[in-house]
C-alpha positions in Angstrom: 54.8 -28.3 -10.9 54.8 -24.6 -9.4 52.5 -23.6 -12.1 49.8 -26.7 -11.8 50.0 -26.2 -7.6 49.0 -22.2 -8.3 46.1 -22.9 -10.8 44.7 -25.3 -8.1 44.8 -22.0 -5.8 42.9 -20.0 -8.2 39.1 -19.1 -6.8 36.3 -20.6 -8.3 34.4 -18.1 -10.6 31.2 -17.8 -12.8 29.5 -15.9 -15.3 25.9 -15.0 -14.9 23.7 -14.1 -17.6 20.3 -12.2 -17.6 18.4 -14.6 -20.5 16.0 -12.3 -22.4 17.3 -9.4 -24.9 20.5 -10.5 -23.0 21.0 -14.0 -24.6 18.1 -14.1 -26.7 16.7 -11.6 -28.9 13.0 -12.1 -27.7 11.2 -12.9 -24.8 12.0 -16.7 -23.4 7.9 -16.9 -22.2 6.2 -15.0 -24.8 7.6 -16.6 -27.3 6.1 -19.9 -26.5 2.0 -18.6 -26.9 1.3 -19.6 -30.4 3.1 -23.4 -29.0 0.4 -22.9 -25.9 -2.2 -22.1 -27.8 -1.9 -24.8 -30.0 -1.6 -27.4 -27.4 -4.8 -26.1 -26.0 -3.6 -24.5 -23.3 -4.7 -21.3 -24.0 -7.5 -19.9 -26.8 -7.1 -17.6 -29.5 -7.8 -14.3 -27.5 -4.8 -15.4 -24.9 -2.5 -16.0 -27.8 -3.1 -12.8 -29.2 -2.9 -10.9 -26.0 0.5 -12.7 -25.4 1.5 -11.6 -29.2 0.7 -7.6 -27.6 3.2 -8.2 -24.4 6.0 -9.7 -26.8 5.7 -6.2 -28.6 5.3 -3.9 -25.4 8.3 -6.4 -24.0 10.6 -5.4 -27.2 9.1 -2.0 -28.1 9.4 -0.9 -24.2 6.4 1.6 -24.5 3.1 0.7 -22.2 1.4 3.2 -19.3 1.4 2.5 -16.3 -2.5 0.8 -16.7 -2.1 -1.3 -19.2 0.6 -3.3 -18.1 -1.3 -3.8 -14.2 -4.2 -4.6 -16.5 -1.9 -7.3 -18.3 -0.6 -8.4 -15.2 -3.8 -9.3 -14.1 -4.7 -10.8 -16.9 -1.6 -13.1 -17.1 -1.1 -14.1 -13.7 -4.1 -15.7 -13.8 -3.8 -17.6 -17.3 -1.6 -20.7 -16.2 -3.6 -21.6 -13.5 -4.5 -25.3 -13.9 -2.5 -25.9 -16.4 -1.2 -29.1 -16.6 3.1 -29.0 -16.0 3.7 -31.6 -17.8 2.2 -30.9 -20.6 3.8 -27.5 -20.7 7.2 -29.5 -20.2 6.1 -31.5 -23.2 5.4 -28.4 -25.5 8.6 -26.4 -24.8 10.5 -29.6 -25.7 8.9 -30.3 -29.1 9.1 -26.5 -30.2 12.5 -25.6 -27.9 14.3 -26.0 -31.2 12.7 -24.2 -33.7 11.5 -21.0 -31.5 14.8 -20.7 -29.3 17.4 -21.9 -31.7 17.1 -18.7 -34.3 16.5 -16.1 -32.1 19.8 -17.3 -29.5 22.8 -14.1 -29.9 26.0 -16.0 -31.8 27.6 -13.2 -29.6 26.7 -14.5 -26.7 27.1 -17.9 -27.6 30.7 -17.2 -28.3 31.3 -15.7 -24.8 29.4 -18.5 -23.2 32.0 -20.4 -25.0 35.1 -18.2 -23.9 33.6 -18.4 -20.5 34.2 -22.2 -20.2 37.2 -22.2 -21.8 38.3 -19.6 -19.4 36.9 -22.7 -16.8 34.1 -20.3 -15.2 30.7 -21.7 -14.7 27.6 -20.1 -17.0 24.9 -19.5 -15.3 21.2 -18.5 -16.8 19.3 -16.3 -14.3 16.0 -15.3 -15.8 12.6 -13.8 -14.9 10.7 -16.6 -16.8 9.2 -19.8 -15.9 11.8 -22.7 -15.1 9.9 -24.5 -17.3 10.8 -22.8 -20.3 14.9 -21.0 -19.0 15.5 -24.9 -18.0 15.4 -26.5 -21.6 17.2 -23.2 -23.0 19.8 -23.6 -20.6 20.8 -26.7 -20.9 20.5 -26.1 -25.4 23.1 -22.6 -24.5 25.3 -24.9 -22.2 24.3 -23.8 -18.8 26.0 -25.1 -16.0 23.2 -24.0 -13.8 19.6 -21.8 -14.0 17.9 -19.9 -11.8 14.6 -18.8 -12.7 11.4 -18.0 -11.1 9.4 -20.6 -9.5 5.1 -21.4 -9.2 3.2 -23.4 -6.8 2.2 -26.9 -7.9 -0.5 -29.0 -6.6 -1.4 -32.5 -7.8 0.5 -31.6 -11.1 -0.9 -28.4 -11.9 0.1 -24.8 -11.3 -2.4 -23.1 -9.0 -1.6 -19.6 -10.1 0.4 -18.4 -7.3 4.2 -17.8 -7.4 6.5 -19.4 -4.9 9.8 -17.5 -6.1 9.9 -15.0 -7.9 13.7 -14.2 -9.7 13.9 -10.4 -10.7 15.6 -7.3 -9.0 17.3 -7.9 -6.1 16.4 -11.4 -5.7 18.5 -12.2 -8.6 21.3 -10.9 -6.6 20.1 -12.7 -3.7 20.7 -16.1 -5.7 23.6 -15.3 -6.8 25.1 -14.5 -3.3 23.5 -18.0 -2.1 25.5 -19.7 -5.3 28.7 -18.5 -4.7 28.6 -19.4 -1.1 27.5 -23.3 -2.3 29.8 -23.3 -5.3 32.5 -21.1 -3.8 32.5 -18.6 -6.5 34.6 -15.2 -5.4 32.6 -12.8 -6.6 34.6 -10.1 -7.3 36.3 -12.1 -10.2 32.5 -13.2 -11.6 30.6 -11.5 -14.8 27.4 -10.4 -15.2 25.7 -9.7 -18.0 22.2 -8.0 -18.7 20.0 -5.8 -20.6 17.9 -4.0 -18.0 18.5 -1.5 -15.2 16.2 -3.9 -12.9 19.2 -5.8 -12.7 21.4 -3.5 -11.4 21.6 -6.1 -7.6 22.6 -8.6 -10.1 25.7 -6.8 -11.9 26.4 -4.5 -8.5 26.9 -8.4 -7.0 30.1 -9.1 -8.9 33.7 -7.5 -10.0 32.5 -7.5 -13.7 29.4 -6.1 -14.7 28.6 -6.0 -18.3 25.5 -3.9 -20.2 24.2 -5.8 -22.8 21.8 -3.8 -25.3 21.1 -1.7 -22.5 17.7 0.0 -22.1 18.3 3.8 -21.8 18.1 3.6 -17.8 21.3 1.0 -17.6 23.0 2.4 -20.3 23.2 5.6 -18.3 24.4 3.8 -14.4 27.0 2.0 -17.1 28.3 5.0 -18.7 28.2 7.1 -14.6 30.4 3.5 -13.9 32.8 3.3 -16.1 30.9 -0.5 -17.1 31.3 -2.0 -20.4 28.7 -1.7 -22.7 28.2 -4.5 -25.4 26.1 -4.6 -28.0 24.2 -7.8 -29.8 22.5 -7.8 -32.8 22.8 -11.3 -35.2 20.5 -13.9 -33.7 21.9 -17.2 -35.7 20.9 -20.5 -35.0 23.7 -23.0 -33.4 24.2 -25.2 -35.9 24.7 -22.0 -38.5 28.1 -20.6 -36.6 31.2 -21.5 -37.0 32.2 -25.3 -36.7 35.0 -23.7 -34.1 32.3 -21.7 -32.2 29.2 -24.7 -32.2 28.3 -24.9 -29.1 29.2 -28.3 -26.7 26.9 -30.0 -24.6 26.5 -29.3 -20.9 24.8 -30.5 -17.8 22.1 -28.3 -16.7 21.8 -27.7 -12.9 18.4 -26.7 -11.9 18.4 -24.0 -8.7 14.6 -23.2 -9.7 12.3 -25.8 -10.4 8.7 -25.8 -11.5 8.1 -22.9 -12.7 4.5 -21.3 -14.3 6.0 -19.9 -17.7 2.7 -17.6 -17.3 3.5 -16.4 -14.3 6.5 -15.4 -15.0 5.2 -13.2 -17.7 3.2 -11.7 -15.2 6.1 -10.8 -13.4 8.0 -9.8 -15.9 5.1 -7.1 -17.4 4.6 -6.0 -13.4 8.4 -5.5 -12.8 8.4 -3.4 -16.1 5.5 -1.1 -14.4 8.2 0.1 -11.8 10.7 1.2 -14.0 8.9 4.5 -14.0 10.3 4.8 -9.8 13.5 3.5 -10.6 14.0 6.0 -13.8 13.0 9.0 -11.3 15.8 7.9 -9.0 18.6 7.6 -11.8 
């Protein structure tokens, strides 16, 4: 009885999870524009121009004018598009475009996570639209992602929330007050050194296939550094290691998967300032 009385004490604790190159070997948005373009949504020109920012997203290598000229571009493109629709899309192709690119390694820890009893929780730059349906196929216990104005069902082309840098962090502060997660015994986990508020925000901070920025704050703090490299679809691992089904708690809703490619490509443009201060 001793024992059962002191696991009852124990604080309530998460993990959080950056989503692209974190999770996923590719970008969550970009990855959708041949689906897009095929459901009309966007022409052949946009699809290829989204095929470019997938490459400059995983290649890292862009000046400083042609990403503000693909920002632009993109945070423009989803206005008036319809949000159901794009609901519909992500659905019908979720499956075969998210499945094979998800990282069995951090499907297992999403798995070790819960079995450990901490909540998983996706927090990603993209559209809500599009982390909202991979959440709840990885598990998720909640997502928080960025978030675009609607009007009579149809994005307008501005962003209402936008979830990168220290707003991450900011979310993740406002979550563990509602859930009553003690921070200092949470996990982090991301790619990118614009996420340093989000892994400074908790006791366990974890680089994941780190761009060269992180890599080096991780090695000056003594964080772990993991490394991820066999995308494998779910039902491909290990009968032990498939993954179980899990409610998905939306903290970001309606979300321009556009927009958040915008903001992704932007936030990219400034890691120029933060590299100069590392």
């Amino acid at each position: 009885m001793l024992g059962v009385v002191e696991n009852h004490s124990l604080p309530r604790t998460a993990a959080f999870f950056d989503l692209d190159k974190t999770v996923i070997a590719k970008s969550s948005t970009l990855t959708f524009s041949k689906s897009f373009y095929r459901g009309g949504l966007i022409n052949r020109r946009a699809a290829l121009r989204t095929a470019y920012a997938q490459f400059v997203f995983l290649a890292g290598r862009a000046d400083h004018e042609q990403m503000e000229r693909m920002r632009k571009y993109l945070s423009a493109l989803c206005r008036g598009w319809n949000v159901q629709q794009v609901k519909e899309i992500v659905a019908e192709t979720l499956h075969d475009l998210i499945d094979p690119i998800i990282y069995d390694e951090a499907a297992s820890l999403i798995e070790e996570h819960h079995t450990a009893g901490r909540d998983v929780v996706i927090v990603s730059t993209s559209g809500a639209e599009v982390v909202e349906p991979i959440g709840e196929l990885l598990g998720a216990d909640r997502v928080v992602a960025t978030r675009m104005v609607v009007e009579d069902g149809v994005f307008t082309g501005e962003v209402e929330y936008y979830a990168y840098g220290p707003t991450k962090a900011e979310a993740i502060a406002e979550l563990a007050k509602s859930e009553g997660y003690d921070l200092s015994c949470c996990y982090a986990y991301s790619d990118s050194v614009t996420d340093l508020p989000m892994l400074e925000a908790v006791g366990h901070p974890h680089a994941v296939n780190p761009d060269r920025a992180l890599r080096r704050e991780a090695a000056a703090r003594g964080w772990p550094v993991l490394s991820f490299n066999r995308p494998v679809r779910l039902k491909q691992r290990r009968p032990s290691l498939s993954m179980p089904p899990r409610p998905v708690l939306a903290v970001a809703a309606a979300v321009g998967a556009a927009a958040a490619t915008a903001g992704l490509l932007w936030y990219t443009n400034r890691r120029r300032a933060l590299y100069a201060r590392i």
